[in-house]
NUMISE-314922 format. One record per residue: x, y, z of N, C-alpha, C in turn; residue number from 1. Coordinates in nm, 4 decimals, always signed. Example, Ala and Ser with C-alpha at 12.3 -4.5 7.8 and 13.67 -1.06 7.14 Angstrom:
2
+----------+----------+----------+----------+----------+----------+----------+----------+----------+-----+
|     n_c1 |     n_c2 |     n_c3 |    ca_c1 |    ca_c2 |    ca_c3 |     c_c1 |     c_c2 |     c_c3 | num |
+----------+----------+----------+----------+----------+----------+----------+----------+----------+-----+
|  +1.3190 |  -0.5690 |  +0.7800 |  +1.2300 |  -0.4500 |  +0.7800 |  +1.3200 |  -0.3300 |  +0.7800 |   1 |
|  +1.2850 |  -0.2250 |  +0.7080 |  +1.3670 |  -0.1060 |  +0.7140 |  +1.2900 |  +0.0030 |  +0.7870 |   2 |
+----------+----------+----------+----------+----------+----------+----------+----------+----------+-----+
END
This chain:
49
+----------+----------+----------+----------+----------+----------+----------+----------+----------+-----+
|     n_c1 |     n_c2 |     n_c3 |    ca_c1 |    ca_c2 |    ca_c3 |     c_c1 |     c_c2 |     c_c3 | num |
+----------+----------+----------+----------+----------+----------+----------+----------+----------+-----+
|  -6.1298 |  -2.1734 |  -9.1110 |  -6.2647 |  -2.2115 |  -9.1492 |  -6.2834 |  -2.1978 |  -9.3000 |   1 |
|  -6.2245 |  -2.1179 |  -9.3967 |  -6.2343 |  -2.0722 |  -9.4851 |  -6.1793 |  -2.1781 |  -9.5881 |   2 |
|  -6.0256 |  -2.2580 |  -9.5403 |  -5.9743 |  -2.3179 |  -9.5697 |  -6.0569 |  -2.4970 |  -9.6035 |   3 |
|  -6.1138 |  -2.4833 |  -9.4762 |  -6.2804 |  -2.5874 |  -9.4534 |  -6.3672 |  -2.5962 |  -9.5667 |   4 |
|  -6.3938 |  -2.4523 |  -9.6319 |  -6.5320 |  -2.4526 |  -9.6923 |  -6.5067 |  -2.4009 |  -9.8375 |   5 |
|  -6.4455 |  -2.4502 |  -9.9066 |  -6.4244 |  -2.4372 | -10.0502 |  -6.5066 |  -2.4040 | -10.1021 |   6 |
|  -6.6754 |  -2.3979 | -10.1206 |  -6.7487 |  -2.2904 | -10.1546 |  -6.8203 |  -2.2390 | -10.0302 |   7 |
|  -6.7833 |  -2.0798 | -10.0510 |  -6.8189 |  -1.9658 |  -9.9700 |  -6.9463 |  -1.9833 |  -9.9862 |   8 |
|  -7.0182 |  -1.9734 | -10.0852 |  -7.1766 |  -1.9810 | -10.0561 |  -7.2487 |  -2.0818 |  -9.9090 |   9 |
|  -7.1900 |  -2.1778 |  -9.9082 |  -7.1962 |  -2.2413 |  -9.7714 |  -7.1477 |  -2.1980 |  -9.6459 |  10 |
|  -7.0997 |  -2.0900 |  -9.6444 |  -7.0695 |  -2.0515 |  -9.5461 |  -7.1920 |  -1.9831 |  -9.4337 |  11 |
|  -7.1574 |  -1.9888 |  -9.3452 |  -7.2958 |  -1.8814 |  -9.2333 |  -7.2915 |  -1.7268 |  -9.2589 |  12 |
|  -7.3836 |  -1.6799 |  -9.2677 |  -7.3927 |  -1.5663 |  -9.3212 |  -7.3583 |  -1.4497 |  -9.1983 |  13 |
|  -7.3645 |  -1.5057 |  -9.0680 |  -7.3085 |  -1.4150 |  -8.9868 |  -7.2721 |  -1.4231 |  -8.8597 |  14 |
|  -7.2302 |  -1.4116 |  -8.7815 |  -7.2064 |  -1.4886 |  -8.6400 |  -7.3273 |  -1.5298 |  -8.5301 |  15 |
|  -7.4554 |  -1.4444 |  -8.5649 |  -7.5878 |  -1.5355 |  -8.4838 |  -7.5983 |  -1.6573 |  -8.5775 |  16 |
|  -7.5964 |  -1.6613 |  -8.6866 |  -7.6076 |  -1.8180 |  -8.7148 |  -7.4796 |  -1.9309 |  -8.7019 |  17 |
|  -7.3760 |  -1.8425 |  -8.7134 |  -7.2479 |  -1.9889 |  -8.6087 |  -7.3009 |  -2.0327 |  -8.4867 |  18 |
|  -7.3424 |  -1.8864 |  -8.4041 |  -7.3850 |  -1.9428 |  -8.2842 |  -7.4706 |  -2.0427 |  -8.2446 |  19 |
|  -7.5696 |  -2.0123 |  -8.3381 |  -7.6868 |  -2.1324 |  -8.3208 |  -7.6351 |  -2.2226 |  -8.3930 |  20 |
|  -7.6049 |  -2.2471 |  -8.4792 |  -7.5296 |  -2.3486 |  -8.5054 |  -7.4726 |  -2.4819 |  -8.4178 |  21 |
|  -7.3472 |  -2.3722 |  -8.3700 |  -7.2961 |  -2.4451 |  -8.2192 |  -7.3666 |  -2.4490 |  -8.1524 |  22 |
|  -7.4808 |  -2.3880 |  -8.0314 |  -7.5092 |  -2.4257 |  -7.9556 |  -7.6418 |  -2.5770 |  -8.0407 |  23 |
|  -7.6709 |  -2.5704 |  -8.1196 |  -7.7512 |  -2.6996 |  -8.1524 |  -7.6626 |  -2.7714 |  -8.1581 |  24 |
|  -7.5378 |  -2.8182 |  -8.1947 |  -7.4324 |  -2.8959 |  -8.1781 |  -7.4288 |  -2.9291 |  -8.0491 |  25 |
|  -7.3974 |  -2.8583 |  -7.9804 |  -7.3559 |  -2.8872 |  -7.7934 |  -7.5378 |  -2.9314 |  -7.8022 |  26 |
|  -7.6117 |  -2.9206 |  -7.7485 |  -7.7528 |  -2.9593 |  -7.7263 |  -7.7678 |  -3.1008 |  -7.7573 |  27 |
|  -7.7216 |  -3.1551 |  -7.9255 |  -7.7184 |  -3.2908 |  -7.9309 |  -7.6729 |  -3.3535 |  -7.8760 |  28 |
|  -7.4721 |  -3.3134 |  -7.8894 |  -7.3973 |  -3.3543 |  -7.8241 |  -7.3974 |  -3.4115 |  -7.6237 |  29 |
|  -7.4985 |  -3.3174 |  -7.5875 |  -7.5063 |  -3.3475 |  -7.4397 |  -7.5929 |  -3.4270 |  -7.4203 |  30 |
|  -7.7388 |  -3.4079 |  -7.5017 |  -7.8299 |  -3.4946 |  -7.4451 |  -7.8046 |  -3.6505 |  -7.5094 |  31 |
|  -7.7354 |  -3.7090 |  -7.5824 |  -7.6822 |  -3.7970 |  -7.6188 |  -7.6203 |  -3.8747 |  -7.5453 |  32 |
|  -7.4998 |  -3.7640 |  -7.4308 |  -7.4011 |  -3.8280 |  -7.3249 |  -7.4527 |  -3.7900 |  -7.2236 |  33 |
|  -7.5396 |  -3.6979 |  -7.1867 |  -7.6062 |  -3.7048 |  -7.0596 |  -7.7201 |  -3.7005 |  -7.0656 |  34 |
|  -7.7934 |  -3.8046 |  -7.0263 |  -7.9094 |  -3.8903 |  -7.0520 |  -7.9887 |  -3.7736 |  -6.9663 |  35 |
|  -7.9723 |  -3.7439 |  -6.8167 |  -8.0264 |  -3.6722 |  -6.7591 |  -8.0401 |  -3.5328 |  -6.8036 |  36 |
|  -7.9817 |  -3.4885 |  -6.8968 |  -8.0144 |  -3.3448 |  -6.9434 |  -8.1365 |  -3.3316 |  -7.0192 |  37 |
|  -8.2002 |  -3.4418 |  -7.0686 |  -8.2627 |  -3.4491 |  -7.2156 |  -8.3568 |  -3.3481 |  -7.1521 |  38 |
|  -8.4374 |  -3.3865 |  -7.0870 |  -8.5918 |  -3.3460 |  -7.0336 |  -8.5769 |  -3.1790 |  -7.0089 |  39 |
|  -8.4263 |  -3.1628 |  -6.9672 |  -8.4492 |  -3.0089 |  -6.9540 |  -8.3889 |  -2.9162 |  -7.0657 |  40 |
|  -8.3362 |  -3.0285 |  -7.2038 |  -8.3092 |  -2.9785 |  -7.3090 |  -8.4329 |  -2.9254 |  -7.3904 |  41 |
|  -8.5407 |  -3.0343 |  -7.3958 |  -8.6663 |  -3.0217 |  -7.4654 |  -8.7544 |  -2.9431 |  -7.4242 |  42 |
|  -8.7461 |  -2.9000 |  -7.2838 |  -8.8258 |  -2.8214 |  -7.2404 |  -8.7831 |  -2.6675 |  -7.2585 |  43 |
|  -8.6413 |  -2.6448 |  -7.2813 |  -8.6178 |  -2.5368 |  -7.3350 |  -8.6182 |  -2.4962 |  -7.4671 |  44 |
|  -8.6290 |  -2.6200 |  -7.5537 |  -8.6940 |  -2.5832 |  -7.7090 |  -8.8266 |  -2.5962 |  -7.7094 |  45 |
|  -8.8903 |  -2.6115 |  -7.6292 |  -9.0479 |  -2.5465 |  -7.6537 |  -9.0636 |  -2.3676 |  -7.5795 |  46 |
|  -9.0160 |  -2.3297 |  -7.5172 |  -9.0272 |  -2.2135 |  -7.4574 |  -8.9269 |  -2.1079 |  -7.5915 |  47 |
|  -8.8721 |  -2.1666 |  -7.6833 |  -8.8004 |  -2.0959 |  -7.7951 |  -8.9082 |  -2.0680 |  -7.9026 |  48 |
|  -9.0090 |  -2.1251 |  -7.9058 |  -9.0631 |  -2.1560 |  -7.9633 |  -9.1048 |  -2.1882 |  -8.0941 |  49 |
+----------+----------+----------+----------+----------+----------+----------+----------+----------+-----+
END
């Protein structure tokens, strides 16, 4: 990863923000290819609030 990011200042400052990171990645990624997920994607970013 390090090798990836030639300036460190861009880097995530700690592993809860990789995580969210990735999981907003997977979230796009699914409701994109599974059409049927959307409704219960959005409904779990309002309960995040």
């Amino acid at each position: 990863m390090l090798a990836a990011a030639p300036n460190y200042g861009m880097l995530p400052r700690n592993a809860t923000e990789v995580l969210r990171g990735a999981a907003g990645k997977l979230e796009r990624v699914l409701s994109e290819r599974v059409p049927a997920l959307r409704p219960v994607i959005r409904s779990d970013d309002r309960r995040r609030g």
